[in-house]
C-alpha positions in Angstrom: 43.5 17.6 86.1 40.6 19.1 88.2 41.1 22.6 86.1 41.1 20.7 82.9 37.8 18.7 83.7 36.1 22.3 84.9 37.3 23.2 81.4 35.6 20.3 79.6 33.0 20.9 81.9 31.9 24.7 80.4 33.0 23.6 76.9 29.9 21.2 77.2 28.0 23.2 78.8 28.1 25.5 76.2 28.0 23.2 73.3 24.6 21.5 74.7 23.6 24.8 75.1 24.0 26.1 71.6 22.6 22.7 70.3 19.8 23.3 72.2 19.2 26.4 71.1 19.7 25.5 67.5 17.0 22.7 68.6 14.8 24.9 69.7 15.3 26.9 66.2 14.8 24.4 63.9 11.7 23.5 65.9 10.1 26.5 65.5 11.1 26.9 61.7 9.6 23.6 60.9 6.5 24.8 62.9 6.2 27.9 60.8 7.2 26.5 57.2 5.9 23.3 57.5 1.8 23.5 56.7 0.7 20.2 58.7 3.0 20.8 61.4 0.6 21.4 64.5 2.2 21.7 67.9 1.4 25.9 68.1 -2.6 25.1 67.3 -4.9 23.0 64.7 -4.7 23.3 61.4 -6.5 21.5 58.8 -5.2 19.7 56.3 -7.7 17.0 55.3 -11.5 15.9 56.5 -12.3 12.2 58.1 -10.7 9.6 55.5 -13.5 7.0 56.4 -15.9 9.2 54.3 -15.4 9.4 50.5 -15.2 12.7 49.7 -12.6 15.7 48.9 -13.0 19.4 48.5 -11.6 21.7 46.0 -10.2 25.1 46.9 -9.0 28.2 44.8 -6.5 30.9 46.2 -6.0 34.2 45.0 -9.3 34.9 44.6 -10.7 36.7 43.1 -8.7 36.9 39.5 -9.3 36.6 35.6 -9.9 33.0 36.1 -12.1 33.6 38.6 -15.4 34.0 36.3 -14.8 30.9 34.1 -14.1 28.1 37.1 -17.3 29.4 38.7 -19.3 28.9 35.4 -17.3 25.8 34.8 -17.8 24.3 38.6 -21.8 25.3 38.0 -21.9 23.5 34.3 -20.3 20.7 36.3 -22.8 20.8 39.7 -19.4 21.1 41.8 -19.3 22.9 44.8 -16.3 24.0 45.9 -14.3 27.2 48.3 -12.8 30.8 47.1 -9.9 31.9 49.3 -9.9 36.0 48.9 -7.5 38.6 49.2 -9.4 41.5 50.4 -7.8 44.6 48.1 -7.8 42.2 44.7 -11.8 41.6 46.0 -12.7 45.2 46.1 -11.1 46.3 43.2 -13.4 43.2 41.0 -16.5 43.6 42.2 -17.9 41.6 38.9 -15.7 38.4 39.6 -16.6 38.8 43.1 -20.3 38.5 42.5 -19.7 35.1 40.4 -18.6 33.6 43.9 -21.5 34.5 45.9 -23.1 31.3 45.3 -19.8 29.3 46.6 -18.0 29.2 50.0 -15.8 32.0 50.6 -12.6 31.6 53.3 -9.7 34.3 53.2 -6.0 35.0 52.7 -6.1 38.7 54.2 -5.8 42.3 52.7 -3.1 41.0 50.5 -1.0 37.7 50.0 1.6 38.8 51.8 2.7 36.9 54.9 1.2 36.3 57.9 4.1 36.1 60.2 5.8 38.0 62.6 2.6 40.3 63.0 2.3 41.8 66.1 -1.4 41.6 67.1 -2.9 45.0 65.5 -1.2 44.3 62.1 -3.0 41.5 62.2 -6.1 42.5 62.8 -5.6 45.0 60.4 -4.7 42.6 58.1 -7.3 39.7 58.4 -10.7 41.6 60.3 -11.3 43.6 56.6 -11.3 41.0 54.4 -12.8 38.7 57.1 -16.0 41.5 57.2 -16.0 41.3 53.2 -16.0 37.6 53.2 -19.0 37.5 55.6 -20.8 40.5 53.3 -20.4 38.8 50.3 -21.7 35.0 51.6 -24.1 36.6 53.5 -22.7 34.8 56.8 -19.2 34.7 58.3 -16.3 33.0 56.4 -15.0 30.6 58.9 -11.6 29.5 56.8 -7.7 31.4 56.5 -5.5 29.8 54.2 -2.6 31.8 55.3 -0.3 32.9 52.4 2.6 30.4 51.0 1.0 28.1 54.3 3.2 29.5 56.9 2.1 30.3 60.4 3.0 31.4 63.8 1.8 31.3 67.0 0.3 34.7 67.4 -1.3 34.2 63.7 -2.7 30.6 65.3 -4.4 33.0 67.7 -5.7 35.1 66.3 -7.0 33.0 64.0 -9.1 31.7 66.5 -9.8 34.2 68.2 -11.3 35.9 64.8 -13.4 32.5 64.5 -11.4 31.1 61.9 -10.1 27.7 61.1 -6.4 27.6 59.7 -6.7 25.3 56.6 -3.7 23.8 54.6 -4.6 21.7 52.1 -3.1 18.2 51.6 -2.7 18.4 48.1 -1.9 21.0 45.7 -2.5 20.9 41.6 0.1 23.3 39.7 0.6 23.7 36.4 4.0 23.8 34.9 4.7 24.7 31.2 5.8 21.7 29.1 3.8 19.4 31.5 1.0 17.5 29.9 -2.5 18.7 31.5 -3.2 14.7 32.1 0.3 14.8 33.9 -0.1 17.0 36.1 -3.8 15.5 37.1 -2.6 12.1 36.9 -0.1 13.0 39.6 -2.8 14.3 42.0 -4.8 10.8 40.9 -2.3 9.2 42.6 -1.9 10.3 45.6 -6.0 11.6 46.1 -8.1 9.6 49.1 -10.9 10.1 51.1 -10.9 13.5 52.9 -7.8 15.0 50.9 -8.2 19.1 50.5 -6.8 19.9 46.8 -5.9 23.2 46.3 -6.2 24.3 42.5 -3.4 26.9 41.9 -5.5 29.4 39.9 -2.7 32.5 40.2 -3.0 34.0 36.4 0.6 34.7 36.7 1.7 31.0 36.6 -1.4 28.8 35.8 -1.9 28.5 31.9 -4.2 30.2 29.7 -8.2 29.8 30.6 -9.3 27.3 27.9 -6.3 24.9 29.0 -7.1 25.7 32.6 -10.8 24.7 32.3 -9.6 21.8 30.9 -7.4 21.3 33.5 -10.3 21.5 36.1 -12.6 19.1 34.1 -9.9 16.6 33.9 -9.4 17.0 37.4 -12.9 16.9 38.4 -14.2 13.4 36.1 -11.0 11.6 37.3 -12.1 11.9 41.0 -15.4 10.7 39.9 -14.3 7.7 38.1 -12.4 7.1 41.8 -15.5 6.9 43.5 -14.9 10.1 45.6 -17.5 12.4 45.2 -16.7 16.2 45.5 -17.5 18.3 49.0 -18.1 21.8 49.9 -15.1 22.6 52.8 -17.4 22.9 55.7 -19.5 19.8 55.5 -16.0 18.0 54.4 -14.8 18.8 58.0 -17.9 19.1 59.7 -17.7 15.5 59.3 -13.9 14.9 60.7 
């Protein structure tokens, strides 16, 4: 009886301690994959929701679409943020210049993840486009959107330690062939409120062609005006949360 209960005894042992380490792994996946998750460092997702105002921000800057959202967002008097990827950046100079008058944050070197960096490849892979960034706005860039969102604890780090925020926005507009441009804006209508960051997937691969896409924007940009929320740069969005 006594050997049998020592038996029991290390079976449970062991099960409570694989369950705790698959605890301890799903933990930390949901902290890497999951962009509000928080427990490793801030990130930002929104600004203060008593104030009514959102911000619009553009990844994979700078592209094709790059030159007609900026003289789109000036026709418009919208301000609004440019995430970079520091190779695409240097090899456009022209689209690059189009952005000097916005707010510039940063991806990295490339869009290629963040994660499982030891600490030189990420300073390899964030200080250059970072130094760019601050070159081309003429002050520093104080935003990473880190690539597909995810993040770990060393990239939480060194995040701050560059003097970066880590920013994933709450709301995201895509565009999917054989979905209505009112659709997919209608959808982000929805769910908008005060403070909400909307990312506008501008990626040339997958967003429609420019006319459609400028259309898109407009859409986008006179439906949060006829919700009363009036449209932010990123820094005085979350200056004031």
């Amino acid at each position: 009886m006594l050997k049998s209960t020592g038996i029991f005894s290390k079976s449970a042992l062991k099960g409570f301690i694989l369950a705790g380490g698959a605890g301890a792994l799903a933990a930390g996946a949901y902290e890497i994959f999951c962009p509000r998750a928080t427990l490793w460092g801030r990130v930002l997702t929104h600004g203060s929701r008593n104030v009514p105002a959102i911000s619009l921000v553009f990844d994979r800057s700078p592209n094709t679409l790059t030159e007609p959202i900026c003289k789109r967002l000036h026709e418009l008097e919208i301000p609004a943020t440019f995430f970079i990827e520091g190779k695409r950046a240097r090899s456009n100079p022209r689209a690059m210049r189009s952005l000097q008058s916005f707010e510039i944050g940063i991806h990295g070197e490339t869009y290629r993840s963040l994660i499982f960096q030891n600490k030189i490849e990420l300073r390899h892979m964030l200080k250059p486009c970072l130094t760019l960034a601050g070159d081309i706005q003429g002050r520093d860039a104080c935003f990473l959107m880190p690539p597909y969102g995810w993040k770990d604890l060393r990239l939480v780090r060194m995040a701050r330690d560059l003097g970066l925020f880590v920013v994933n926005p709450s709301l995201k507009l895509r565009w999917r062939e054989g979905v209505l441009l009112n659709t997919s804006v209608e959808r982000i209508l929805t769910h908008v409120g005060p403070g909400d960051i909307i990312l506008v997937k501008n990626d040339p691969l997958r967003s429609p062609p420019e006319p459609l896409f400028i259309e898109l924007l407009t859409l986008l940009v006179i439906g949060l005006k006829d919700k009363g929320l009036r449209i932010w740069g990123l820094s005085p969005l979350l200056r004031r949360h």
